[in-house]
C-alpha positions as a printed NumPy array, in Angstrom:
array([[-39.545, 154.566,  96.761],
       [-41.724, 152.894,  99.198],
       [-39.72 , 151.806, 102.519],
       [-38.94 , 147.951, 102.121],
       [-41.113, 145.869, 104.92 ],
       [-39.802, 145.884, 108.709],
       [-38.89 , 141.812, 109.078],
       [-41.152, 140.441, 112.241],
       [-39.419, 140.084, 115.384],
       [-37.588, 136.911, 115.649],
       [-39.542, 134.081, 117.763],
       [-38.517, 133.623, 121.067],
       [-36.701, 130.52 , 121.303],
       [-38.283, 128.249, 123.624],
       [-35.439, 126.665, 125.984],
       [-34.982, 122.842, 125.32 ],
       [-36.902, 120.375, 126.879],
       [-34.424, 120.059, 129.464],
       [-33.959, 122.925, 130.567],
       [-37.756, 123.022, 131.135],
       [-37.389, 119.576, 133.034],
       [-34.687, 121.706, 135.281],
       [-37.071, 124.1  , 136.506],
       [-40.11 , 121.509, 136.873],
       [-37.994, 119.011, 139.262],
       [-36.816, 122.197, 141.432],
       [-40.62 , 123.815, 141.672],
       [-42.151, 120.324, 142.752],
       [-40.033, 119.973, 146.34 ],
       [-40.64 , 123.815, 146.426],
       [-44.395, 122.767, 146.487],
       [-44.32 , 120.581, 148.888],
       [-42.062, 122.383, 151.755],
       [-46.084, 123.4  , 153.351],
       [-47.365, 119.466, 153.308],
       [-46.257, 119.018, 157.13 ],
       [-48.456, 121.891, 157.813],
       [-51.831, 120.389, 156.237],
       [-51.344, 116.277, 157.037],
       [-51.705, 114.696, 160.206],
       [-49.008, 112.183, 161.295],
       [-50.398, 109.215, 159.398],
       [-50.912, 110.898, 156.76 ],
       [-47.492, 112.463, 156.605],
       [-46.044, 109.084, 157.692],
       [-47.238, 107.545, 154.337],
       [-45.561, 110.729, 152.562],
       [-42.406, 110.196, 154.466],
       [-42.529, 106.711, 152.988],
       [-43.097, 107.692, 149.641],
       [-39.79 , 109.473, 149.932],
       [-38.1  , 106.525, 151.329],
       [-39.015, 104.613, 148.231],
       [-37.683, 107.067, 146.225],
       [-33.942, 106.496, 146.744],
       [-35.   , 102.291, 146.811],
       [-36.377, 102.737, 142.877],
       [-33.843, 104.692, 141.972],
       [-31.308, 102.424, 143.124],
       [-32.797,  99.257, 141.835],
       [-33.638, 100.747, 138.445],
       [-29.854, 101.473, 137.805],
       [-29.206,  97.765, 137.597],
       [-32.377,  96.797, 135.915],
       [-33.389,  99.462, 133.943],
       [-30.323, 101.412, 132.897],
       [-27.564,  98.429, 132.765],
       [-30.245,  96.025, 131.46 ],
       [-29.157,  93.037, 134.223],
       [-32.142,  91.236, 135.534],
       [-30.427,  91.195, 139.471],
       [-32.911,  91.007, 142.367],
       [-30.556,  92.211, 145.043],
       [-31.965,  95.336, 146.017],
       [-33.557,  94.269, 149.191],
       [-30.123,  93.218, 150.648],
       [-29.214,  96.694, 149.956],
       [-31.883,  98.222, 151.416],
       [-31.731,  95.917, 154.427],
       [-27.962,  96.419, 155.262],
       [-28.752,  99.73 , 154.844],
       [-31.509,  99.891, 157.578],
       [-29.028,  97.589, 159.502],
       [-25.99 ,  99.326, 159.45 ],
       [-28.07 , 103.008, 160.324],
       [-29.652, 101.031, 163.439],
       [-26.225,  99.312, 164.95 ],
       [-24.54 , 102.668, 164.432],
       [-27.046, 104.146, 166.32 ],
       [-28.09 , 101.592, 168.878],
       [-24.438, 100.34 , 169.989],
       [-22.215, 103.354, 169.485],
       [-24.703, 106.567, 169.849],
       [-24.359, 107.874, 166.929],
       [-26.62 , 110.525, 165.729],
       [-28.52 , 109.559, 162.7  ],
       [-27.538, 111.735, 160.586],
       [-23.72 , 110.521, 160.941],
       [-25.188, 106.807, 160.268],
       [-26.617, 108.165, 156.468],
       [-23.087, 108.125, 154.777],
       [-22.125, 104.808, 156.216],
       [-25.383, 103.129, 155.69 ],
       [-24.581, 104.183, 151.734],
       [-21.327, 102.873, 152.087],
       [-21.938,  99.705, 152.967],
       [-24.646,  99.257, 150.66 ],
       [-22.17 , 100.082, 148.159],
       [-19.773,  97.655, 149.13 ],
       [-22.678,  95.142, 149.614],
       [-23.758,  96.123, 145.666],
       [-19.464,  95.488, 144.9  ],
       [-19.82 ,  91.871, 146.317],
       [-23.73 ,  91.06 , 144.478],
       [-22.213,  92.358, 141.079],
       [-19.852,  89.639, 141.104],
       [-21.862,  87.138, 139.548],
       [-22.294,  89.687, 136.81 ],
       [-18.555,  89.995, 136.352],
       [-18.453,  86.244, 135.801],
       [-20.414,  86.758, 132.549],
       [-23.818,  85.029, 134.814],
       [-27.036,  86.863, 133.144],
       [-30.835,  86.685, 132.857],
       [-32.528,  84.168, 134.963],
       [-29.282,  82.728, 136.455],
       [-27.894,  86.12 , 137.872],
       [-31.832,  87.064, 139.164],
       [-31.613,  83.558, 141.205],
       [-28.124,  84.319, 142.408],
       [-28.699,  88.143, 143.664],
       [-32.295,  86.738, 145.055],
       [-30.289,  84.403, 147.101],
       [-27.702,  86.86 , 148.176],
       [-30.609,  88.621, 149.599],
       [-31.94 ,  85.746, 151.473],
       [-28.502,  84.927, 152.918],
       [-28.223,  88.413, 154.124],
       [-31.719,  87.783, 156.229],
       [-30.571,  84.357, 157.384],
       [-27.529,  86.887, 159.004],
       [-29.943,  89.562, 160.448],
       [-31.766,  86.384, 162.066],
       [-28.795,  84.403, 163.246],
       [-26.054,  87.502, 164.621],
       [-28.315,  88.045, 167.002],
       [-25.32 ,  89.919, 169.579],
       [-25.838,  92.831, 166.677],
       [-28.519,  92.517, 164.858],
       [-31.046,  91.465, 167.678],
       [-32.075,  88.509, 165.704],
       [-35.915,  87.889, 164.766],
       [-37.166,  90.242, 166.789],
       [-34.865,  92.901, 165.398],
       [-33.748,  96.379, 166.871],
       [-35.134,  99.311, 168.155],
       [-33.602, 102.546, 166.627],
       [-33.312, 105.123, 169.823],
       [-35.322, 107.932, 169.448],
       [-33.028, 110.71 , 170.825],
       [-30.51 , 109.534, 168.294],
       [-32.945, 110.383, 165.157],
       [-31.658, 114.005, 164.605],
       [-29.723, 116.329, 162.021],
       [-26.509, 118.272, 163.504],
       [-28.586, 117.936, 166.986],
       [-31.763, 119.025, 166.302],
       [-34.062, 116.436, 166.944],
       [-36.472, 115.078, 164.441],
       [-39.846, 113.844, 167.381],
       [-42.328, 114.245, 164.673],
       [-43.353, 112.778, 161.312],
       [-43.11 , 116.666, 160.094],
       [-39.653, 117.033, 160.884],
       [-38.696, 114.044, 159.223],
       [-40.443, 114.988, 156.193],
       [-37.943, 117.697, 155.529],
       [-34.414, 115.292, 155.992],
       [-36.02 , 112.87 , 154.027],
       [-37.285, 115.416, 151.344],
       [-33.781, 116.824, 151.009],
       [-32.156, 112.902, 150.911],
       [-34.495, 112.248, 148.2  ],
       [-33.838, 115.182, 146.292],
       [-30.367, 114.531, 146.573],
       [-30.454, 111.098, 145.503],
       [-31.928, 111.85 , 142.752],
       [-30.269, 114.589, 141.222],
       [-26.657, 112.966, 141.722],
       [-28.111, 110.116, 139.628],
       [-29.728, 112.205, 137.01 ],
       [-25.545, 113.33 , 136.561],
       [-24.286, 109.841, 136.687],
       [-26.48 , 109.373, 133.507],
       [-25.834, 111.85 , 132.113],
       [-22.198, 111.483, 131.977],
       [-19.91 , 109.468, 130.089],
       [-20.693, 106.496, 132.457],
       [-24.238, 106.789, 131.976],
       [-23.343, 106.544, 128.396],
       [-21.808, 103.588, 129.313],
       [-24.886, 101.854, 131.544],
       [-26.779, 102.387, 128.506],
       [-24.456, 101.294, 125.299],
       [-24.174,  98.123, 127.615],
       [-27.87 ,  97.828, 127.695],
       [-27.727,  97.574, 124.566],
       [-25.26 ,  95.328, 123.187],
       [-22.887,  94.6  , 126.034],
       [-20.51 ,  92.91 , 123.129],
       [-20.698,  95.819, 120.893],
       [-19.824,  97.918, 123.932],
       [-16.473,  95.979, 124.739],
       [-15.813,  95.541, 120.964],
       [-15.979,  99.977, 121.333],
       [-13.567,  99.285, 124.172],
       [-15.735, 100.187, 127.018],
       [-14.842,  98.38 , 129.874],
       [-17.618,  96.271, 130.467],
       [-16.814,  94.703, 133.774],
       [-16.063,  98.218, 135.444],
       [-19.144,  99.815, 134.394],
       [-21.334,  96.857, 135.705],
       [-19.438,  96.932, 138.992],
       [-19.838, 100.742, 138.955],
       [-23.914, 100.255, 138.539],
       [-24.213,  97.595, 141.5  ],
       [-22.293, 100.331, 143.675],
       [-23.527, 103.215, 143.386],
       [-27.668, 101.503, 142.722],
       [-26.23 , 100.13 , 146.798],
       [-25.02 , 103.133, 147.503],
       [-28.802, 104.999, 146.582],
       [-30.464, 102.184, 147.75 ],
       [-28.308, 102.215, 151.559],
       [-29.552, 105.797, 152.347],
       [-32.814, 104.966, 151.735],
       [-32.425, 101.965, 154.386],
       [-31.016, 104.667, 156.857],
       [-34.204, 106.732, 155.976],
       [-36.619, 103.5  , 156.795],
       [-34.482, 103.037, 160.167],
       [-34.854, 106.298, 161.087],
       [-39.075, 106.145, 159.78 ],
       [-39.863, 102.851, 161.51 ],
       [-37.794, 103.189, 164.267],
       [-37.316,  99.364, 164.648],
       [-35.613,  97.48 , 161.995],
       [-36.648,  93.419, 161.428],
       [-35.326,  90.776, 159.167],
       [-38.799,  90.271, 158.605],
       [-39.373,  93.84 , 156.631],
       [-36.296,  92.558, 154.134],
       [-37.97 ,  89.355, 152.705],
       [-39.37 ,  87.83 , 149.667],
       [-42.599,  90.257, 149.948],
       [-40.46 ,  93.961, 150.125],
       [-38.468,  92.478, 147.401],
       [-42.112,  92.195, 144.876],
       [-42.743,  96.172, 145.951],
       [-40.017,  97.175, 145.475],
       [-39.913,  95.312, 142.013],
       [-43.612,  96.844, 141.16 ],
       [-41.992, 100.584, 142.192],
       [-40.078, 100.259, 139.163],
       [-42.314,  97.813, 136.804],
       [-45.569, 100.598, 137.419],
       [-43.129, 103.692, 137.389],
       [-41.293, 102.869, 134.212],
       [-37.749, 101.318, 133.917],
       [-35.087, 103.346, 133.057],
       [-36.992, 106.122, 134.125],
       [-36.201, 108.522, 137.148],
       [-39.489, 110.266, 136.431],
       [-40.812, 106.874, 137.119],
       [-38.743, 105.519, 140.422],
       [-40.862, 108.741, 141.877],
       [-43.995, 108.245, 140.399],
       [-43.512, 104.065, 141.22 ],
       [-42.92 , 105.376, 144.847],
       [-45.868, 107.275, 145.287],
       [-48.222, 105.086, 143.453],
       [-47.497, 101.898, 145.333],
       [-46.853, 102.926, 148.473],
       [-50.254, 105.412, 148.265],
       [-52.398, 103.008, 146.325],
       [-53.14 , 100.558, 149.422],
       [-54.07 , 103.234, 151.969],
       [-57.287, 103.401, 149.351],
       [-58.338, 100.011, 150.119],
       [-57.44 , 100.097, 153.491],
       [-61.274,  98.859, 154.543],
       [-61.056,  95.665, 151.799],
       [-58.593,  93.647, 154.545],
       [-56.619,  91.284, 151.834],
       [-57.271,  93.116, 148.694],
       [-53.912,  95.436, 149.617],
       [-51.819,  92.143, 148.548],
       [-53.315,  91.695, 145.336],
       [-52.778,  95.224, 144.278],
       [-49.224,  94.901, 143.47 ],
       [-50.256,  91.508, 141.382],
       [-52.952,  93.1  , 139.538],
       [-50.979,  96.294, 138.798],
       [-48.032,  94.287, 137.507],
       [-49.679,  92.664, 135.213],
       [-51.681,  95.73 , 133.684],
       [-48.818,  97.667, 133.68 ],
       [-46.831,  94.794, 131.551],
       [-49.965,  94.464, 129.085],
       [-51.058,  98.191, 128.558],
       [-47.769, 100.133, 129.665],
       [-44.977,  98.343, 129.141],
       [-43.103, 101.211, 130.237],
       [-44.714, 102.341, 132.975],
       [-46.813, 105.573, 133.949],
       [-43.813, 107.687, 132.701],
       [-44.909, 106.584, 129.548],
       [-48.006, 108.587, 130.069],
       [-46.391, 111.889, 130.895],
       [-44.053, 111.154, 128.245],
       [-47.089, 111.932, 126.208],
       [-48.528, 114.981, 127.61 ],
       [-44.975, 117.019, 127.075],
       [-41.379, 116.44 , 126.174],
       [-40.07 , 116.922, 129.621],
       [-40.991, 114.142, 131.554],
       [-38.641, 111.898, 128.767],
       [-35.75 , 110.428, 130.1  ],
       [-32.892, 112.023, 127.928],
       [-29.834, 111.587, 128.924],
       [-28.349, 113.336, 125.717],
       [-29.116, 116.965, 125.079],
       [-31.078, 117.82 , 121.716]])
């Protein structure tokens, strides 16, 4: 009796999507540990301001694109932030690196205090006026406490106190790494906030906030939780800009920062981590192109707005989203 067929070896079982996504996001920093070596210090200024806007889309696309609340206070976030890194440094000596956790703390507590209006059941256009004027009343402070914040002409971060554990950070190289690592880390904590039970939570709310509290899901906790910790995200990467710029201005946390910052998460995609980082880069890259067409820069973020909204409504992610699986924002596991 002939012997009976051998079965074909099972198929390999390709890992899920994200697992896949796991080993993409840790080979991309991995890639870019040599960029100091190959950019010259504008060039790796620009790059070190890419991953200052990192944290800032992050941040603002908790509240806007996870929780679903149209709140416009992410510059006063991202200003106290700045703020808080430069007084710590500038009055008390304290090394930069000490000022990173505070700056985040305050922009949490800042984030506690904008969220408010939220907690009074204020939504849509009505909370997006209120946070936009929180904002502005935060500037009117930076302008007016001038014993601390230097008023309008601002505050020079000192130079010998821009360091990590001591060792000094002189050149736009050696900041590259801290703020590489910050952004990183930013980023990955987040990615676990939503994918746990309160990310759950940020997005049932989204949703159908009344459906949410009818599930009873505490509504008003979650929203206050979203405002904090998008502060929180948002504060480091003010301590980063402090730390960049070396002089912090009211001037930097107006009405203009507050459109870029918007178009970092309108071009990236909202809701989408993939796109805070693509926003980033993309808007903060795209102007150094037309760098010789003086006045064209401040159209850019008009024009790109308003392709993005007719074409991609959700943003470049979209695109990747396309080309493979793991560039999708899932925050539940197939």
């Amino acid at each position: 009796m002939a012997d009976a067929p051998k079965s074909a070896a099972p198929a390999t079982k390709a890992p899920p999507a994200w697992r896949q996504r796991r080993y993409l996001f840790w080979l991309i920093p991995l890639l870019l540990l040599p960029l100091p070596f190959y950019l010259g210090q504008y060039k790796q200024y620009v790059v070190n301001l890419i991953l200052v806007y990192v944290p800032v889309g992050v941040g603002f696309n908790i509240v806007v694109g996870n929780l679903g609340l149209l709140a416009f206070s992410n510059v006063a976030f991202f200003g106290i932030g700045a703020y808080t890194s430069g007084v710590l440094a500038l009055k008390l000596g304290w090394p930069w690196w000490a000022t990173i956790l505070p700056a985040g703390l305050m922009g949490g507590l800042v984030g506690c205090i904008a969220g408010v209006p939220a907690l009074r059941g204020v939504r849509l256009f009505y909370l997006a006026i209120m946070t936009l004027a929180f904002g502005e009343l935060l500037r009117w402070v930076y302008i007016r406490w001038v014993p601390v914040t230097g008023g309008s002409f601002g505050m020079s971060v000192p130079k010998a106190s821009i360091n990590v554990f001591g060792w000094p950070l002189p050149t736009e190289g050696d900041k590259f790494y801290a703020f590489l690592f910050l952004a990183v880390l930013m980023v990955v904590l987040t990615d676990r906030l939503l994918r746990s039970r309160f990310g759950r939570a940020f997005m049932a709310i989204k949703g159908n906030e009344q459906a949410a509290a009818a599930m009873g899901i505490p509504t008003d906790r979650y929203i206050l939780l979203a405002f904090a910790w998008g502060g929180f995200v948002v504060g480091v990467g003010g301590s980063m800009y402090a730390a960049l710029v070396g002089h912090v201005t009211p001037i930097a946390f107006d009405l203009a920062e507050l459109i870029l910052e918007f178009a970092v998460v309108m071009v990236g995609g909202l809701g989408s981590l993939v796109g805070s980082v693509l926003g980033a880069a993309i808007i903060t890259a795209a102007p150094e192109f037309f760098r010789e067409w003086p006045g064209f820069q401040e159209m850019l973020f008009g024009v790109l707005i308003v392709l993005v909204i007719l074409f991609l409504p959700r943003g470049v992610a979209s695109l990747l989203a396309r080309v493979h699986p793991i560039f999708i924002d899932r925050y539940y596991r197939d």
